[in-house]
Structure formats: C-alpha cells, structure tokens
N, C-alpha and C positions, 0 to 999 in steps of 0.2 A: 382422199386416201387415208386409210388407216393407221393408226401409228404402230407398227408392226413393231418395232423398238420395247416401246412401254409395254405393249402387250407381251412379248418375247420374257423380256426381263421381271414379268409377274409368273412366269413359268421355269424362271432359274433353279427354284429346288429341285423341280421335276427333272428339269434337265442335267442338273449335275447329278442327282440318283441317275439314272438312266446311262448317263456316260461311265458313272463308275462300275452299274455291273457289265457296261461293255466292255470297260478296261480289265475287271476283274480277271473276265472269262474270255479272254483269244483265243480264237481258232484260226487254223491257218488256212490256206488256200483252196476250196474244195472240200472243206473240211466244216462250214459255219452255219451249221446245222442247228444249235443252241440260239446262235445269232441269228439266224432265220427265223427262228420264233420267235424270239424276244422282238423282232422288229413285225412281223405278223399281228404281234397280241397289242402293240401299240397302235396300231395303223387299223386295227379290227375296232378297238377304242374309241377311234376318232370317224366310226361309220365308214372307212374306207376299203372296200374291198379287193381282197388279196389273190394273188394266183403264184406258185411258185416253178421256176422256169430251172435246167441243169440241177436239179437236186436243192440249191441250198440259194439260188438266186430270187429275192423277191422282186413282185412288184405290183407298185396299189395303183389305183386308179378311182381322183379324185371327181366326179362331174360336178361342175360351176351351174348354180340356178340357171342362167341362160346359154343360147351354143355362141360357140366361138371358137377360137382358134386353140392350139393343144399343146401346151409346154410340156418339157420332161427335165425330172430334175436327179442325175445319178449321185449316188455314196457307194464307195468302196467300203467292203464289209472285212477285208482279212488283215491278221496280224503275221510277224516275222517271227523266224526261227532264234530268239535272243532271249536271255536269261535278265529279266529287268533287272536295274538299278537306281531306281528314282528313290524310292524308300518311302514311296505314300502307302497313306491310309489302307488306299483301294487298290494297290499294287494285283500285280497277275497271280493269280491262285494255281496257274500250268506252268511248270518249270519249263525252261528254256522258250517259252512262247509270250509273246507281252508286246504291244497295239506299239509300235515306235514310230511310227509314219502319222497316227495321229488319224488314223481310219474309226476310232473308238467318238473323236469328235464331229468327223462325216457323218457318219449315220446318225449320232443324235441331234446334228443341226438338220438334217433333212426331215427327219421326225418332227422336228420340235416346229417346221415350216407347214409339215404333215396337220399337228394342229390347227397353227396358227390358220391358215389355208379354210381349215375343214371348219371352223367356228363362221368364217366370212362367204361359204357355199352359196351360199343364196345371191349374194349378189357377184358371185363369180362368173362371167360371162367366156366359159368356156372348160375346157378338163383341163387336172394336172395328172404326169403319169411321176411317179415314182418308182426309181431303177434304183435297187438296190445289190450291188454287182460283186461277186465273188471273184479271188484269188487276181486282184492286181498284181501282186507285190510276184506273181511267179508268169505263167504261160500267156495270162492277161485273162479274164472273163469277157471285157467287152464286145468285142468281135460275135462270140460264142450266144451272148445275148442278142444280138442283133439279129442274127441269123435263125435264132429263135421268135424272132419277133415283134421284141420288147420296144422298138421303136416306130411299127409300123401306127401311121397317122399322126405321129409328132411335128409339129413345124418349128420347133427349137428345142435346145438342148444345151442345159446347163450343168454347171461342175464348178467345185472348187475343191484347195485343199490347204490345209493349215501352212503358215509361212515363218520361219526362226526368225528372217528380217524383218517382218514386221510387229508391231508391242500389239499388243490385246486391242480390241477395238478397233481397227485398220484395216482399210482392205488395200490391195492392187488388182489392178487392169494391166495387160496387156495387147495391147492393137496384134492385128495378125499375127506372126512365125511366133511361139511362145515356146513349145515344149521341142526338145527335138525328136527326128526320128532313129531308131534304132535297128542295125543288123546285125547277126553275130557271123563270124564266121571262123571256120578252120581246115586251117593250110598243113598237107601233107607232104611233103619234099621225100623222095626215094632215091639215093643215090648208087656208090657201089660201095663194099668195104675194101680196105686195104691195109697194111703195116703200115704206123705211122711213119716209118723211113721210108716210106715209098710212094707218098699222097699221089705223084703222076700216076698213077694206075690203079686208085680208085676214083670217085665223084662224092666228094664232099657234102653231104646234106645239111652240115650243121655250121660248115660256113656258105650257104644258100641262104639258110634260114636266119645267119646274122643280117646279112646283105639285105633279106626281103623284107626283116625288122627295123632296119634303115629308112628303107626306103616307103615302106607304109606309113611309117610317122612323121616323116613329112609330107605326106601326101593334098595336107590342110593346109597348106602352102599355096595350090593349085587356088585355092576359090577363099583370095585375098576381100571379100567383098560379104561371105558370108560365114558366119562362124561354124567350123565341124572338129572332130575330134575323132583320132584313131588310138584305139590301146588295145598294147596286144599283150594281154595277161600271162599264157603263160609260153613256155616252148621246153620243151621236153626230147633232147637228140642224146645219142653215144651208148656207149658201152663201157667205154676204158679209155684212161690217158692216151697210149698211140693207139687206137684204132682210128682209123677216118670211118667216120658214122657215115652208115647209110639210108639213115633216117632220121628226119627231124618235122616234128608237130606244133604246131602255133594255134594259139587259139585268142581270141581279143572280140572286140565290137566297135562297129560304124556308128557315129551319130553325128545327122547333118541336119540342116533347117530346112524344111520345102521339100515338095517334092521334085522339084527340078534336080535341088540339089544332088536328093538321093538320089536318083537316078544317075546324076555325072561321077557321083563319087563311087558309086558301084560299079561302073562298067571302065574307073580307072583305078580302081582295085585289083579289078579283073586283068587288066592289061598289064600293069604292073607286076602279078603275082605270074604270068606266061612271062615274061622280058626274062626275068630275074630267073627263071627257071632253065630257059632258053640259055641264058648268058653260061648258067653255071653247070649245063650241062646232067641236071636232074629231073629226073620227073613232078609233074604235080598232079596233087588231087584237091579242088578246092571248093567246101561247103561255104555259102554265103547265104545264110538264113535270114530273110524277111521277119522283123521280130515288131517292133510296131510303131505306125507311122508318125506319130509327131501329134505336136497340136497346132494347128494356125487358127485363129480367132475368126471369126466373122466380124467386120469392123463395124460396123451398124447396130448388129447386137451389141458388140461390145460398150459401143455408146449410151444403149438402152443401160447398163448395167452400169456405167459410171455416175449416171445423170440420177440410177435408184439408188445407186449409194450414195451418192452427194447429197441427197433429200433426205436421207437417213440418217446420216453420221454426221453431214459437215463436209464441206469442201477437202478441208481440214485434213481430214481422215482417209482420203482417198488417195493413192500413190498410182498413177502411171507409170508400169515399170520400163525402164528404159533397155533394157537389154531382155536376149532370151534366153531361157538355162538351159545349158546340153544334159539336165536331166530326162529323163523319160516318163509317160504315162499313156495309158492303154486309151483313155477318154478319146483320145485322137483320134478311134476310129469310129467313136459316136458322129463325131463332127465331120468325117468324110460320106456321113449319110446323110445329115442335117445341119443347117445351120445350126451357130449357136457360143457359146463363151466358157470360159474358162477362169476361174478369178480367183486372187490367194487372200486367205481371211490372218489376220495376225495370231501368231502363236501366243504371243505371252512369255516365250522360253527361245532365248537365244541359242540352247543346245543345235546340233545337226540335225536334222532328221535321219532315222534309224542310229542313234544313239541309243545306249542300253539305259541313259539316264532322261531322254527325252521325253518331258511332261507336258504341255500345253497347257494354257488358263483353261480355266473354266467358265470365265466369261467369254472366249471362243466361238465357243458352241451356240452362245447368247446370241451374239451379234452373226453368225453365221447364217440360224436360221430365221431372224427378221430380215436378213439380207436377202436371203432367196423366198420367202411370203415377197419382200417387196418388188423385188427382179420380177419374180411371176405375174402379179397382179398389174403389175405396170404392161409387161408383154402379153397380157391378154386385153389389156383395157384398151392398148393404142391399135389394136387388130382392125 
C-alpha cells in the first residue's frame, strides 16, 4: 500500500493555495459556477475527465489500470449567507458570503485524493467517480444529482465533513444511525374572532396553537430508546390585546434517527396536530415536508474505513463516535442508493460550525485527502 500520508503532505502547499482561493471566493447554493471551474481545471490537471451535471455540479471520473469495482467519493461545493470574522490572510473577498461549514476544505481534500489517486492509475484496479455537489447548506443538491445520474454503477459511496470536536489529524467513525433525518413542517389553526369579554363565542386559535406547541415538544418522549427532536421556530397569531385570534401559524422541524423512526414520528405528529385541533374546536391545515433523510452507515464499509484509517494515522487517531448528532446532511440520500460511509476529519478549530469566525487547519485538508486515496484504494483492492 502506498503511503498516501507522506505522499498527501508533500502536496500541502498545493493544497493550502487551492483551499485559500476556495475560501476566498464562496458561492452560494446554485450559484458555484467559479467553483466549478476551479475544480474542473484541477481535475483536468490530473488527466481526469469532467462532465458538468445542474449547471454548476461537477464530476470526474477516474479509470484504475485494471477493472474492478467503482468507488465515489462526494464534496459539497457551497458556502452560507454570513459576513466572515476569522480575520485571515485569505478571508472572503464577497460580503456577507464566507465557506463556514468548512465546504472550502471538502473540495480541496477530494482534489487533493483526485491527485493522489490519479499518480497511482495504473495500478488502480478499478474507477473512482468524483461528486462534486452543489447547494447543501439549502434545498440539498444530492438527491437532484442522483437523479441525474451521477451515481449510476457506483458500488460505494463516500463522504466526510470537517469536525470542531475533533483536533487536526483525527478522524471519527460512526457505526450505522449517524446523521438524522429531517422534515419541516407548518401548522395552520383557523379559528373564530370574538371580543375578548366574550371568548365563549369565539374559537381560540392562539390558545390551540399554545396547546399544540405543548404538546409537539414533548412528542420525543414517545421513542425513549431513540434520540429525536421537535422545534417549533416560530408562531405567529392575533391582532389585538382582546381580540380572540382566529388564526395562528407554527412552523418548526422534525429530526429523528432511522427510518422506522421517521415514519412513527411523522404519523404521530399528524395525530397529534388532529387531537389538538379537534379538542379545541379549530380547524387545521397541515404542511409536513420531506426535507432529507438522515445518514445511516453501512457497518462493513464503515469497518473498511476504520481499519484505513488506523493504518494511516494510528489507532491513536481514530475516534469511534459514540452517539449520533440530530444535525442534518443531504449525503444521506447517496447512501439510500448505495452502500457506503460517512466519516468526520478533525477541525483544528473548536469554534461551531457555521460560526462567522469558524476557520479549520489546514493540515485538515491534508489528512482528509490521504484518508479517502486510502479508503478508496483499500475498497477497490479487497473487491
């Protein structure tokens, strides 16, 4: 096996130029049209040819000396709507737009795997496809690539994404349920008005709407066994001190683990928000949007990917994360087409993710993409 490490970190200049004009220049969601090509002209570079999928999605497509089985390896390309504050060097040159999620170090460790990868062609016994994926951070891209195609004859499917808890050089694993999944949804209540000396002769909607905000948040009560979360953002009823409202709007999101889950908590949302409505004598209207499914691991793969990190870094350096986060990511609907893993590379920077001062090392990027040359090579080799 190659030491994809040493090799990686004799490409560190390359890689931190490359990460800084990605951080320089954010684009946001549907919008990474510069970034498209900046990642085209690297990937063009390395003899890798490119096709470009929804406007602004890339993706290359590596063939290995001999055939074999077909990895894919995605980066998120977009940045957020924030006004940085880190106060570096390569800080964002577009006001209010600036890589906080740490998408600026995606891409260049996929790249920089893109190399590494493309120098060892010959004796690669098999393709890599590189997904290069627009507008996470909003409607999601991945799905929209799928659908496009960008997965069709992949037999695994890899991702990671920068972690504040872990220090520079570090990765984590997580065995199955990892990311959760997400619904949004929003509750209408219509009730009647009335003078507020006379609430029995109207119907209340905005004490409906306290009741059914009650009662949604503890609804993660119900599934003591697996962790979910309801938050209901905002609600919006009334007119005037006495008037009895007869309208009130809620709006919030679902996120549960598995699909079993979502499934029971959706249809006891649903039950829940009829009861409440029923009880209190108002009408409902209720949006409950499918927004995106979670991530669960493939345990096998993800074994593959502990065992290439442990031969790369050090037992040492490798974290098995014990819990999963009710954050969200779109990669989860790669993985309900294909097997494949999910894994967090250490930050370097304790900040939050989407902080307006959130910077990640730059040895990140380092270790990111000798980590996926080595994931890859190792899941083509044991094929």
């Amino acid at each position: 096996m190659r030491d994809y490490l040493k090799e990686a970190q004799a490409l560190a200049p390359e890689l931190a130029e490359l990460r800084r004009a990605f951080h320089r220049r954010p684009e946001l969601g549907d919008r990474e049209y510069e970034t498209a090509a900046r990642i085209e002209a690297w990937l063009r570079g390395c003899d890798i040819p490119t096709e470009r999928l929804l406007d602004t999605a890339v993706v290359g497509r590596l063939t290995g000396g001999r055939a074999g089985k077909t990895a894919a390896l995605r980066a998120d390309m977009d940045a957020l709507p924030l006004q940085e504050a880190t106060g570096a060097a390569f800080a964002s040159e577009r006001p209010g737009i600036m890589h906080a999620c740490g998408h600026d170090v995606h891409m260049t460790a996929a790249l920089g795997a893109a190399r590494l990868l493309a120098a060892n062609r010959t004796e690669l016994p098999g393709t890599v496809v590189f997904l290069f994926q627009p507008n996470e951070e909003g409607d999601g891209g991945a799905q929209r690539m799928i659908d496009a195609g960008a997965t069709e004859g992949a037999d695994a499917v890899f991702g990671c994404h920068v972690s504040p808890e872990l220090p520079a050089g570090h990765v984590g694993v997580r065995y199955g349920k990892f990311y959760a999944a997400s619904d949004t949804f929003r509750v209408t209540l219509t009730g009647k008005s009335a003078h507020g000396a006379q609430r029995d002769k109207g119907a209340d909607a905005l004490a409906a709407a306290a009741e059914l905000v009650t009662a949604l948040l503890s609804l993660p009560k119900a599934f003591p066994h697996d962790r979910s979360v309801v938050s209901v953002g905002t609600l919006h009823a009334g007119t005037a001190g006495n008037i009895v409202a007869d309208r009130a709007e809620l709006t919030g999101i679902i996120r549960t683990l598995g699909a079993e889950n979502r499934a029971a908590m959706r249809a006891l949302f649903t039950r829940t928000a009829e009861k409440t409505a029923r009880r209190c004598g108002v009408g409902l209207d209720l949006e409950l949007r499918e927004s995106h499914p979670g991530i669960v691991n493939d345990n096998g793969i993800t074994r593959l990917v502990q065992d290439a990190a442990s031969a790369l870094l050090g037992a040492d350096r490798v974290r098995v994360i014990a819990e999963p986060t009710m954050t969200t990511e779109d990669f989860g609907c790669f993985l309900l087409k294909r097997p494949g893993s999910f894994y967090h590379i250490g930050a370097g920077c304790a900040l939050p993710l989407h902080s307006t001062a959130f910077l990640p090392d730059e040895d990140a990027a380092v270790t990111a993409a000798a980590l996926h040359a080595a994931i890859i090579d190792r899941f083509l080799r044991e094929g």
